[in-house]
N, C-alpha and C positions, 0 to 999 in steps of 0.2 A: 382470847387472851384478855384480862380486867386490866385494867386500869395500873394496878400495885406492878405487875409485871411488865408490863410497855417501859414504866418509869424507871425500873429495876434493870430492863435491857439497856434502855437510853445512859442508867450514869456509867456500865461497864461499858457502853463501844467508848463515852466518854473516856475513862481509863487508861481503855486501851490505845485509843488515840492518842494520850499524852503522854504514854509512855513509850510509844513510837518514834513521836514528835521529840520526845525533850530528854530521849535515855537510848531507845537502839539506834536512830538517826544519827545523831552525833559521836557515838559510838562505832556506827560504820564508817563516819566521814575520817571518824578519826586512825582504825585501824585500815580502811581500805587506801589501795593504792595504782592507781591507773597505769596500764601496761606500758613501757617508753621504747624506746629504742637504747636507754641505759641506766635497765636496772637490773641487769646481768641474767635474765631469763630466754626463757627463747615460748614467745606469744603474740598473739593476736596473728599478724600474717607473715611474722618472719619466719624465713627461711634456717637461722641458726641463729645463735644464740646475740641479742643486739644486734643482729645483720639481716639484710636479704628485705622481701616485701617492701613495705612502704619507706623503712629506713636509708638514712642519708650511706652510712657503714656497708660496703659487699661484703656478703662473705668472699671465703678468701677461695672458693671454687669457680664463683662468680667473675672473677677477673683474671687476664692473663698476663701470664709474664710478662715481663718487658724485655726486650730484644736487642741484644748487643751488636753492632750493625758490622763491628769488625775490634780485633783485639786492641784491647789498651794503648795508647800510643805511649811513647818516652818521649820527653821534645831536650835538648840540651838546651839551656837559654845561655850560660856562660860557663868559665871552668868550674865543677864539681854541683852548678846549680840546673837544676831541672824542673821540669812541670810535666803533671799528668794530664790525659783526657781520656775518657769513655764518650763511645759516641754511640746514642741507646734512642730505640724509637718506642713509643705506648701505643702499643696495637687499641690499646682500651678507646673510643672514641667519646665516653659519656663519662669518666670516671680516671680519676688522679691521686697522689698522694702527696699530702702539706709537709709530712716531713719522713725522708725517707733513708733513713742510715745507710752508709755504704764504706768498703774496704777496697783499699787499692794493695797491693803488695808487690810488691819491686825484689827482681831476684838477679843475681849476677849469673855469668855463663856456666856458673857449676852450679846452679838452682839453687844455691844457698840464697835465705831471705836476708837481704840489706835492710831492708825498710814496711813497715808498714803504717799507710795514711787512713785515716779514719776521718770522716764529717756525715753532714745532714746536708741532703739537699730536697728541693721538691721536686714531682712527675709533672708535669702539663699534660691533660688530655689530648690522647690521639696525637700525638706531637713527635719529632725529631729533636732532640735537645741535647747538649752536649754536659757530661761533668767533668767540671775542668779543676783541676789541683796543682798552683803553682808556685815557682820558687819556692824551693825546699833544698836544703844542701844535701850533698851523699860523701861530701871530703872527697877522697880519695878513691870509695868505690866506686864501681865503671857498671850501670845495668845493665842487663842485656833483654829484658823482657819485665812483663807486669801482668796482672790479673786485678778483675773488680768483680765485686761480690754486693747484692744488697743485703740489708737488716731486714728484719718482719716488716711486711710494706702493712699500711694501714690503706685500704681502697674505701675511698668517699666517692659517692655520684654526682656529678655536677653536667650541669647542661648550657652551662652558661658560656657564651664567645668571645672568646678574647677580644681585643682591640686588632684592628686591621692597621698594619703596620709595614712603610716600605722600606728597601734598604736598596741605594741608586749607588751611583758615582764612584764606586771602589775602585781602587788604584793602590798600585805597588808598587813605590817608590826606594831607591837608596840600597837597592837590593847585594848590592856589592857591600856596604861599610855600615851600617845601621837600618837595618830593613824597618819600612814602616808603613801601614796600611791605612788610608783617610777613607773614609765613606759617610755618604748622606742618611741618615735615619727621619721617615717621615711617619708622625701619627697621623693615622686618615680617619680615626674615629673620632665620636661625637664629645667623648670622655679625654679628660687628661690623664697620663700615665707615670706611675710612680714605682720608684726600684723597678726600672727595667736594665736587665743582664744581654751583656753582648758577647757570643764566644767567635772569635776570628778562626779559620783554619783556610791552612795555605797550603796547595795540592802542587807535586810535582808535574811530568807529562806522562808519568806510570799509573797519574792517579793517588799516587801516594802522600798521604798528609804529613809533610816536612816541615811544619810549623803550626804552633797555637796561640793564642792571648786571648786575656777578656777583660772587660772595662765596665763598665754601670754608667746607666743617666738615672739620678737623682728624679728629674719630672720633665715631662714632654707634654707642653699645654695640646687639646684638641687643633688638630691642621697643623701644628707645629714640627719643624724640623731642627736639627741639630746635626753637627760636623762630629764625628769619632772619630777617633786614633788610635791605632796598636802601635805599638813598638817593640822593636827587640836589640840588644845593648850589640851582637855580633851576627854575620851573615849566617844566613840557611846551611845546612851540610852542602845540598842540592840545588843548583838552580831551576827555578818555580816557573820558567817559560814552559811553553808547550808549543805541537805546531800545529794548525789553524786548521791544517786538512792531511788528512791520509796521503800515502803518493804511491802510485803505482809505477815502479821503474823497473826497465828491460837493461841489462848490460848487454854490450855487443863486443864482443872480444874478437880480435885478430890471433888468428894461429895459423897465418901463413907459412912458408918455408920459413923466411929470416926471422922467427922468433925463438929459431937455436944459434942463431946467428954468434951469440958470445958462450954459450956452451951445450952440450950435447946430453950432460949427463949429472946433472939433473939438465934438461934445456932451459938454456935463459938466451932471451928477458922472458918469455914465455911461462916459469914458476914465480919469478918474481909478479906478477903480473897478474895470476892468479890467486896466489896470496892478500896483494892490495885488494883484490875485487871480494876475496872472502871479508878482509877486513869491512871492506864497505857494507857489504851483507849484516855485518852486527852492528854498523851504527844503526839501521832502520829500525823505526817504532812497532809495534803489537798491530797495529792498525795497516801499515803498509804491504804492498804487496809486491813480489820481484820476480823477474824472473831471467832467463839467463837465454843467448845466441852465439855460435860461435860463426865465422867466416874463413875463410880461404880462398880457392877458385870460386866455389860455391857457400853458401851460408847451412847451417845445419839444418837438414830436416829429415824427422822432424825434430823441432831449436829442442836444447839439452834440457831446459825447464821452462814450464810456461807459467803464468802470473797466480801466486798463492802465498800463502803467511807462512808455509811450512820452511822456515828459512834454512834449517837443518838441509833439507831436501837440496835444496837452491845450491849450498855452500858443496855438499857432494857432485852436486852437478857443474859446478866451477873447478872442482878438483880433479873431474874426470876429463877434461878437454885437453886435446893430444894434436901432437904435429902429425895430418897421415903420411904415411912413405911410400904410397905407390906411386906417385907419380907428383911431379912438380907442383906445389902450392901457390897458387898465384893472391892474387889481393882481390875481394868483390865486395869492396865495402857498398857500394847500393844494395845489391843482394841482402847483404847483415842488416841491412837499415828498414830493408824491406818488411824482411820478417819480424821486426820488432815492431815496425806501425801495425802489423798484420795482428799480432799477439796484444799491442795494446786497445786498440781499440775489440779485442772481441769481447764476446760474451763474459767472459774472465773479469772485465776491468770493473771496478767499485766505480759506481756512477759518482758518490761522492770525492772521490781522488783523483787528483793534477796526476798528470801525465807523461813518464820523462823518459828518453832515453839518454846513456850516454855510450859513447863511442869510442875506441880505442884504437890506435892502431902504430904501428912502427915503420909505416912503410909509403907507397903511394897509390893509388886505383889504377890499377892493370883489368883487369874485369870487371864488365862482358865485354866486349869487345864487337865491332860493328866495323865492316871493311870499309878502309877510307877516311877514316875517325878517330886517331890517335887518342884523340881527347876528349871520348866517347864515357869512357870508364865514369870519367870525373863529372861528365856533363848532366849525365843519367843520376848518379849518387847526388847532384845538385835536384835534380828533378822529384830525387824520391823525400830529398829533406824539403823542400818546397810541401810537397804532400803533409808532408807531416807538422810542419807549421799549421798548413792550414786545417788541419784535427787537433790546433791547439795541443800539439806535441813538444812538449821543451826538449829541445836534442843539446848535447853537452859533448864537446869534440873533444877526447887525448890524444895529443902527438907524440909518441917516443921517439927519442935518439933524434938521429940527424938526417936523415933519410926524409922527414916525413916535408907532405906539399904544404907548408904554415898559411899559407896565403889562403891554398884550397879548406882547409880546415876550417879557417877561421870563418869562412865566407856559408861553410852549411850550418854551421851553429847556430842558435837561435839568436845569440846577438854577438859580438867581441869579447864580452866578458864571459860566456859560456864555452870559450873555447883556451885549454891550456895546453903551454908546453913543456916538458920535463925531458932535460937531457939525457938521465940513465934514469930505470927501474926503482932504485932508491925511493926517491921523490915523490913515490904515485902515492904513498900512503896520507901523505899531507895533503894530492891535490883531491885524492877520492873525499877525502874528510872536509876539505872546503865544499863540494861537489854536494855532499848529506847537509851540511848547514844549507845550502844555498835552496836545496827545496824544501826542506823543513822553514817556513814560513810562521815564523813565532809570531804567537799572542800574548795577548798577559797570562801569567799564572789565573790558575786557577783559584777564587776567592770565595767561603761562603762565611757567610755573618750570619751566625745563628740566634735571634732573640729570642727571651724569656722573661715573662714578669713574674717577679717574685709575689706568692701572694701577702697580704697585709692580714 
């Protein structure tokens, strides 16, 4: 190649270079444009279109519902004013929504719509969080149910931890005339916290949320605590107590001869008697267990029910206890007593549940009988409540009518005030009913504060 041509290649790469440089260059920079996460395409490594792969956006396959933990509640706060809650958990543990529309709709008992509430609220990741909607009038109509529904949720990925946050010292006061809930809220993180949301909910002893509120703290420096309050203008439907333990209780019923004593047909006190003991039957909790002995010469065996929740069971088995007519019914209240330590301490009994019997009877301890020892009966039935004191047995004496030995009664019960007396049949409904308070052992209601930071 001479010389003319070397020179001749050199000024066209020249050329070509500057027409690279200063014309298709700038011309790609200007028409090209780099793949984002929103520029409505679906490239590079996403999954769908602005979603999936490296982008902040899930698609919407990518994330799962959220989980409604139980139906909408109604709460009444005063006449004709009410508040909503949805209680929703996010299975999602990496991924939330900033802002997520939602419907409430409120229907009266003929499912006609009264009402429907619309807002935005946020998801928290992986979270338990309450949406709460409140004071809203409805006049005059009466709801009987609600429904919540989301709008298009938009799923962002986020990995980021919340603030570690405590909530101590709740307490439910004023529960009779202006219920009101005080608690401690502590930031245990290293960050101060800003718009953080509190939703209160107040649980019956069914479990059932019988009240809501919610309040905001404005800022909560790092290590910093602060006092909350909820209020509400008038009391609960319900009261928010509960009892502290399960109870496992055996009734011991007397169906000697004299409990036809005042009638034959139906026999009374004996239906009367029965009756109170069913009514007892429905005071107890979901938790408790019962179960049922009858006595006479001898005590039932084997006894009419043994310790189970099946209280339907229980209540047929109270109903089926009968005077026998063969032969003379004597009184063996040790015997009764017997088989009730027997049935509560077995296998049967919830390790977690107090332990009670209670006693009935109309009459005095004639059996067993021991020659020589008029006041064997009585001495023995001391002996078997003795035993059962010491298995931590609460025994609970009835005396019917006029007949009965008060002194003896009082003296096997667990203490004086375990032991009552009621002149006719009448009256058992009131003492069984003192009898259910006295082992249902209340605590506080049931309180949970659910926090939430709003994001900024």
């Amino acid at each position: 190649m001479d010389w003319s041509t070397k020179r001749k290649l050199e000024y066209f790469g020249i050329l070509v270079a500057a027409i690279l440089l200063f014309v298709v260059l700038p011309f790609f920079i200007f028409i090209y444009k780099p793949p984002t996460c929103f520029d409505g395409k679906k490239n590079s490594d996403e999954t769908g279109v602005d979603c999936g792969g490296s982008c902040r956006l899930l698609c919407r396959a990518e994330a799962l519902d959220p989980i409604l933990k139980w139906d909408p509640r109604i709460f009444r706060v005063s006449l004709g004013v009410y508040s909503l809650l949805a209680y929703v958990e996010n299975p999602n543990v990496s991924a939330g929504v900033r802002s997520a529309p939602y419907i409430f709709r409120i229907y009266d008992k003929e499912g006609l719509l009264i009402l429907e509430r619309r807002g935005s609220t946020f998801i928290p990741r992986g979270k338990t969080f309450a949406v709460f909607d409140g004071n809203f009038s409805l006049e005059e109509r009466i709801p009987a149910k609600a429904t919540f529904e989301w709008g298009e949720l938009v799923w962002s990925r986020t990995t980021v931890s919340g603030p570690e946050i405590s909530i101590t010292n709740k307490a439910l006061m004023r529960e009779e005339t202006t219920p009101r809930v005080e608690a401690t809220v502590e930031n245990k993180s290293l960050e101060p916290i800003r718009d953080l949301e509190l939703t209160a909910l107040i649980f019956d002893s069914d479990g059932n949320a019988i009240a809501s509120s919610r309040t905001f703290l404005e800022y909560l420096d790092k290590g910093g605590e602060a006092e909350v309050v909820f209020t509400w203008p008038q009391p609960f439907p319900t009261r928010a107590e509960v009892c502290a333990a399960p109870v496992d209780v055996t009734l011991v019923l007397d169906r000697s001869g004299s409990m036809d004593d005042l009638g034959a047909n139906p026999p009374q006190p004996l239906t009367d008697v029965k009756n109170a003991a069913v009514y007892f039957v429905n005071l107890l909790h979901e938790k408790d267990q019962a179960a049922v002995v009858s006595f006479a010469t001898e005590a039932a065996s084997p006894i009419e029910s043994v310790l189970g929740r099946n209280f339907e069971a229980v209540k047929r088995a109270i109903e089926r206890i009968a005077i026998r007519e063969t032969d003379i019914q004597h009184t063996n209240i040790a015997d009764g007593l017997l088989k009730a330590k027997e049935e509560l301490v077995s296998s049967r009994h919830a390790s977690a549940a107090s332990q009670v019997a209670i006693l009935l009877t109309d009459g005095v301890a004639t059996r067993p009988e021991k020659g020589g020892d008029p006041g064997y009966p009585e001495t023995y039935a001391q002996q078997v409540a003795n035993d059962m004191r010491q298995s931590r047995i609460a025994l609970f004496t009835i005396g019917l009518g006029k007949n009965v030995n008060e002194s003896f009664l009082r003296s096997i019960a667990s203490s004086s005030e375990e032991f009552f007396l009621t002149p006719t049949a009448k009256e058992l409904r009131g003492v069984y009913k003192k009898i259910a308070e006295k082992i249902c052992t209340t605590r506080a209601a049931v309180i949970e504060i659910i926090p939430r930071i709003y994001p900024r």
